[in-house]
C-alpha positions in Angstrom: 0.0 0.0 0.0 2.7 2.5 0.8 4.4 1.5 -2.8 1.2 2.4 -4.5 0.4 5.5 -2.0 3.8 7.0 -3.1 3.5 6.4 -6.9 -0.3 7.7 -7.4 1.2 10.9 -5.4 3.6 11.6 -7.9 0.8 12.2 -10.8 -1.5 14.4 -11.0 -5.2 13.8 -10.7 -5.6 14.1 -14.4 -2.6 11.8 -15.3 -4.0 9.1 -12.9 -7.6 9.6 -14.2 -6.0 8.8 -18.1 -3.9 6.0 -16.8 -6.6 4.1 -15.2 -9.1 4.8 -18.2 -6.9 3.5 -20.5 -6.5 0.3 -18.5 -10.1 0.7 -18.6 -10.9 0.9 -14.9 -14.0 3.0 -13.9 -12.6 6.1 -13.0 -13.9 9.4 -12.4 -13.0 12.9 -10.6 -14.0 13.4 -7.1 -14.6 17.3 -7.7 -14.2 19.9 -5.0 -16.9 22.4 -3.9 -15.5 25.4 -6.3 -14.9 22.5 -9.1 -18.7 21.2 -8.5 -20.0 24.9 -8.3 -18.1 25.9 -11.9 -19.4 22.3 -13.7 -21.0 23.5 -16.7 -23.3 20.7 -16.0 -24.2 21.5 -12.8 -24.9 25.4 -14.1 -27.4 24.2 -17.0 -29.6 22.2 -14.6 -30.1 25.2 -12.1 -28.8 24.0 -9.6 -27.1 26.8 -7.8 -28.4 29.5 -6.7 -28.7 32.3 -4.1 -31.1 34.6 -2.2 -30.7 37.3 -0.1 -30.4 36.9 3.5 -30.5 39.9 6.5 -27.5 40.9 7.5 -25.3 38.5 5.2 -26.2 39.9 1.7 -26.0 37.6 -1.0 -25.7 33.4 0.1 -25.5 30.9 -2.3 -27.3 27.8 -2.0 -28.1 24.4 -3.6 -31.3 23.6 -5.6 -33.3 20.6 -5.4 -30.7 17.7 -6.9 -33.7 15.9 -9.1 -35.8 17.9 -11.7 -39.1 15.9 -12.6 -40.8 16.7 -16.6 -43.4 19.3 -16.3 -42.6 20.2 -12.7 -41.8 24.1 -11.8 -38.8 23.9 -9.3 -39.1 25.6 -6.0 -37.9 28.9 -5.5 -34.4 28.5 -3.3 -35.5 30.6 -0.4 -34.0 32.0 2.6 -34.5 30.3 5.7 -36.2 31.6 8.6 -34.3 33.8 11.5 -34.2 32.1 14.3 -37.3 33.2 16.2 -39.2 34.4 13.6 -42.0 32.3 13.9 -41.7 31.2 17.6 -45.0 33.2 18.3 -46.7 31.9 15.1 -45.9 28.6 15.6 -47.2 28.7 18.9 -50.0 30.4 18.8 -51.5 28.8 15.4 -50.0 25.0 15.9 -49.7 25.0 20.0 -53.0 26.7 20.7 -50.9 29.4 23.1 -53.0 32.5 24.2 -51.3 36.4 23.6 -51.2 35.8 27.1 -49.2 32.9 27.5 -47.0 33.8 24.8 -45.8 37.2 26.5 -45.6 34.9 30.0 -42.9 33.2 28.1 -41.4 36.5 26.4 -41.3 38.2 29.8 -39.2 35.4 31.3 -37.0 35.1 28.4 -37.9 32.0 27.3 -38.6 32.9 24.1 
């Protein structure tokens, strides 16, 4: 393993990528983040993009990974703050009264 270790580190990735295809062994990249990001591929199918997010600016995000025929994709959106829809969430889904909700303000739990 050592012997092997040391001669695949002498080439670079796209010398041992054309060595191992032409002894025809399955062989592909393993891209990094900017590679993936800049893949012409990866642009065409949408599937980066970016919203804006309070006191960041700009943020880049992923897309979906699978596109279905005659589907629209979701919109990448930013995600929530954190907090801000504690007092929906429990008022709507929790059944929490004005109330209780300021109860739980006033004592900093929320």
């Amino acid at each position: 393993m050592a012997l092997l270790t040391a001669a695949v580190a002498k080439l670079t990735r796209a010398e041992l990528i054309a060595k191992l295809d032409a002894a025809d062994v399955p062989v592909g990249p393993v891209n990094d983040v900017a590679e993936v990001l800049a893949d012409p591929h990866v642009r065409a199918r949408r599937m980066v993009g970016s919203f804006d997010y309070p006191g960041v600016g700009e943020f880049r995000a992923l897309a979906l990974p699978y596109k279905f025929v005659g589907w629209d994709d979701p919109a990448i959106g930013a995600p929530p703050a954190l907090g801000e829809h504690t007092e929906s969430i429990l008022k709507e889904r929790l059944g929490y009264s004005d109330a209780q909700v300021a109860a739980l303000r006033d004592e900093g739990s929320i």
